[in-house]
N, C-alpha and C positions, 0 to 999 in steps of 0.2 A: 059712512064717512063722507062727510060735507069738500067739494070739491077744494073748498081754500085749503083743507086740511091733507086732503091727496098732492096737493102744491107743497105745502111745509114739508111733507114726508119726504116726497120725492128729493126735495132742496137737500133735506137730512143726508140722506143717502147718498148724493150726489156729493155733498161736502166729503162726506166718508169718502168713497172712492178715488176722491181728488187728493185726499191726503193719502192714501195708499198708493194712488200713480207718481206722486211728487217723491216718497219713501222710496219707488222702484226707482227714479233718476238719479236719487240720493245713490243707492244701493250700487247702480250701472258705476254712475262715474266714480266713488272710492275705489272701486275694483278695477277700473281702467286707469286712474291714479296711480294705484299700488302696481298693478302691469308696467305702465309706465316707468316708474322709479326704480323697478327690478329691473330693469333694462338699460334704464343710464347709467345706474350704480354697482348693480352687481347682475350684471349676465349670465352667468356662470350659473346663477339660482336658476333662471330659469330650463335648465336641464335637470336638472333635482326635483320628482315629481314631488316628495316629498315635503320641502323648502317654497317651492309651487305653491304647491295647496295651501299650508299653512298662511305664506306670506299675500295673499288674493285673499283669502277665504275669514281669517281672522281680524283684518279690520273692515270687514264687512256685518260680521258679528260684533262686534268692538265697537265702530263706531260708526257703521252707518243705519246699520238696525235700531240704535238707542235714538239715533237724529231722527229716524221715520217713525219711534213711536213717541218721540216727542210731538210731531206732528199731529199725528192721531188722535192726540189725546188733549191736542183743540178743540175734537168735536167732543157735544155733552156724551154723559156715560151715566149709567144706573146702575148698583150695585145689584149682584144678585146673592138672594138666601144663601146659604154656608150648611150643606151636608155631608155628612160623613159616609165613604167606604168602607164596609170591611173589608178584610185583608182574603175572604172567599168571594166576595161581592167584585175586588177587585180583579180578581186570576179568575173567574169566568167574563167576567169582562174585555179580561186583554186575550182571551182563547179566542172569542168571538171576532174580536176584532184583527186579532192574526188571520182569521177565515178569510174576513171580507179582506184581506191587505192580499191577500194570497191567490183571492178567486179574479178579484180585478185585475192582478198584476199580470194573469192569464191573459184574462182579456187583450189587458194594453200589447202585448208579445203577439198575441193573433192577432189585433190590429195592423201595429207596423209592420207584422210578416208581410200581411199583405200589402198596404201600402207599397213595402219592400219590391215585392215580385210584379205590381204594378210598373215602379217607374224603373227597375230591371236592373237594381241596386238596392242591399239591401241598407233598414233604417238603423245608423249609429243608437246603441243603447249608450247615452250618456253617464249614465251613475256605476252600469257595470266596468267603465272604460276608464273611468277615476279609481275606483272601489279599488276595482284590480291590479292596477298601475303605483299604490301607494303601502305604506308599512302600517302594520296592522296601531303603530303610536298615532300616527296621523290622521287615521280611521278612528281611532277612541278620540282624541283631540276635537276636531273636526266635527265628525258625523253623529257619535254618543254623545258628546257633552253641549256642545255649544249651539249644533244645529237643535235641538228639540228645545234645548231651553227659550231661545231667539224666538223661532218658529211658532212653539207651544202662545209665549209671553202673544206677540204681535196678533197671529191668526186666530186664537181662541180667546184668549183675556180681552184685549184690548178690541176687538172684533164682536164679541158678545155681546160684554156690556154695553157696547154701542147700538144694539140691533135687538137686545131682549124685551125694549117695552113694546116692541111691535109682535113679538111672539115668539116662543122656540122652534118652530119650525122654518121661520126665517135666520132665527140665526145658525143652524142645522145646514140650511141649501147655501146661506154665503159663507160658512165658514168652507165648503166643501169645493164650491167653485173656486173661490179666490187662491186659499191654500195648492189645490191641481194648478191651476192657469200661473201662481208663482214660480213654479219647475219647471218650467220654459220648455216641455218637450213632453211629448204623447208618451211617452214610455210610462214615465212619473206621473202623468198626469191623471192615468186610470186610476191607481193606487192610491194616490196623491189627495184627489178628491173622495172616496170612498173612507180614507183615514180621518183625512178632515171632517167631514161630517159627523162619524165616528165619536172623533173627540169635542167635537160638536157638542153632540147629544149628552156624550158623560158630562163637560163643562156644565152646561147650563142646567143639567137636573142638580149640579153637586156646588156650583161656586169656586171651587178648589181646583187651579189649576196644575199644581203636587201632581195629581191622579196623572194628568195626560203625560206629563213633563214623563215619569218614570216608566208608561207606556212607551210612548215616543221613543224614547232609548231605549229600552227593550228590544224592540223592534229593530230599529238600526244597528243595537249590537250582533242581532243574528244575522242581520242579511249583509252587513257591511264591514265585520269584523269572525265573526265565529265561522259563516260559513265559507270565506274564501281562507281562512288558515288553515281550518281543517281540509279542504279542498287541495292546498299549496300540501302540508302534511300527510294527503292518502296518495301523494306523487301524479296526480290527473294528469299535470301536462304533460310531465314524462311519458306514459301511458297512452297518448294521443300520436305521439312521435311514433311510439313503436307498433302503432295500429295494424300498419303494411308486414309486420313480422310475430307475424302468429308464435312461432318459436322465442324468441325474446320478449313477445309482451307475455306471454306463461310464466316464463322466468322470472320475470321483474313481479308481477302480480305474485307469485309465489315464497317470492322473498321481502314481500311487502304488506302480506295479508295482517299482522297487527293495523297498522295505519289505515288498508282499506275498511277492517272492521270497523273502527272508530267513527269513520265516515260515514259507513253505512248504517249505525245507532244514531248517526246526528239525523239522516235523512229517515229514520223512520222516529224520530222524535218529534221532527217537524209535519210528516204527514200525519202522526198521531195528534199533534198540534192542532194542522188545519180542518182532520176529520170530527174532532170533539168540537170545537171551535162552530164546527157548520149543525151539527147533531144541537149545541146550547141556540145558536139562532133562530133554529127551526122552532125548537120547544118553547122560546122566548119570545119570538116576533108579536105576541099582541101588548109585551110590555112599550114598545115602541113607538112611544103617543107622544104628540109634542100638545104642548097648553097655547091657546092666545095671549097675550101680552094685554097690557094695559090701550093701545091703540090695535084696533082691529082691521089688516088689512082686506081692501074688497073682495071678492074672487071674480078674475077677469080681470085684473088690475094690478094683480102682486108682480109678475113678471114686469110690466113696466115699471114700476113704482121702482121695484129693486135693481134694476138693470139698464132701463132704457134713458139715465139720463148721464151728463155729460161727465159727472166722475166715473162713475161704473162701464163707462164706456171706453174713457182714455185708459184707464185699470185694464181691462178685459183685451181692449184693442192691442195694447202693446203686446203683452202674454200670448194673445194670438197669434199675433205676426212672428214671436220668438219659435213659438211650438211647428209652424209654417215650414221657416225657414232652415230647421232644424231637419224637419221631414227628408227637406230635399239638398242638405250638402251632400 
């Protein structure tokens, strides 16, 4: 690659990430907007976690998602080929990737533990703190439908096709970085990236963004609606209460064992889940080839190319400082 043409890319990329940092401002201020207006107008919502979420979270999907990828889609884009999944091609696929959502999200939880014991407070898990706080309607609303459709459409579509003539293992590492650094906070951000990539990889071998979209919700319907109802239903927090009273927590688990059953078939579904899931990646990992693109980028030069210039920077720098500051409220 001839140095004028290391300049274009670079500019490429830089354009990109500038309409992604412009998206997040779009993104911030509707949602400080819609704060705003719940609080001149109807206060009262803002004690309703439910009313909450929906009224922040839905014109943020609604309309300021559509305005940042109108943006986006300033910069040029190149289709990619069109393959088809089967329906076994797809459910070892989404095993696989339940592993890797499941083995990161460890991680990110040993991280902030530590962090946590560090600064001698431990680190707010954001998503558990909403998840758990809201009705399992607001959760399917929310998290199942509208987050992976928004998500999926911006980070993988519109994200790909911008980055595939350069190669699929580029669009593989920015789909995986930008998607983590969008969740504003290390918890999400292990999993976050790991997923993103993930659906990465399916995107660009397959075209078809369907496949991630119905991943995507999969996924958030277990961890953000299935398993805190079943949770709410095997009576845990009751059960926590009576921890100090050996005699009354017997009782209550006693007279509660249909519902702990249930609970306990959900949690050996999903470590059957994560265990096959880790068993198909092992057996699969030499499928896991990305191709070059039509422009080949240097080696010793990808990381600036993709990173180091002034959109990818304002992108990255802000997400930083959100994940930062998040660390240490």
């Amino acid at each position: 690659m001839e140095m004028e043409q290391v300049k274009q890319t670079k500019r490429h990329f830089s354009r990109l990430g500038l309409m992604y940092f412009f998206g997040t401002l779009v993104i911030i201020g509707v949602q400080m907007a819609a704060i705003f207006i719940m609080q001149a107008a109807m206060p009262d919502l803002l004690t309703d976690n439910d009313l909450y979420l929906v009224a922040t979270m839905l014109p943020m999907y609604l309309i300021a998602m559509p305005v940042a990828a109108l943006l986006i889609r300033t910069v040029p884009a190149e289709s990619i080929q069109k393959r088809n999944m089967s329906v076994g091609q797809w459910l070892v696929a989404f095993m696989m990737c339940y592993a890797v959502m499941y083995l990161s999200n460890i991680i990110g939880n040993v991280l902030t533990t530590l962090i946590g014991s560090i600064k001698g407070a431990p680190v707010n898990n954001t998503i558990i703190d909403i998840a758990s706080g809201i009705s399992p309607w607001a959760s399917i609303l929310i998290m199942v439908l509208c987050a992976p459709i928004a998500e999926e459409f911006i980070f993988r579509k519109l994200l790909i096709d911008r980055c595939v003539r350069y190669g699929e293992g580029c669009c593989v590492v920015l789909s995986g970085v930008m998607f983590g650094l969008f969740h504003g906070n290390l918890n999400q951000f292990a999993y976050a990236f790991t997923l993103g990539a993930f659906f990465g990889f399916i995107y660009v071998k397959t075209g078809k963004i369907i496949y991630t979209i119905i991943m995507h919700m999969v996924i958030n319907f277990l961890g953000s609606v299935a398993s805190l109802v079943l949770l709410r239903f095997s009576g845990y927090e009751q059960m926590m209460s009576l921890a100090n009273d050996p005699g009354a927590l017997t009782a209550y688990i006693t007279g509660h064992l249909p519902q702990l059953l249930v609970f306990i078939l959900y949690l050996v579904l999903i470590l059957g889940l994560t265990i096959a899931g880790i068993v198909l990646l092992i057996v699969n990992a030499k499928k896991f080839t990305t191709y070059p693109g039509e422009v080949v980028l240097p080696k010793g030069q990808r990381f600036s190319i993709l990173f180091l210039n002034v959109g990818m920077i304002l992108f990255s720098a802000f997400w930083i400082l959100q994940i930062v500051l998040q660390l240490f409220q």
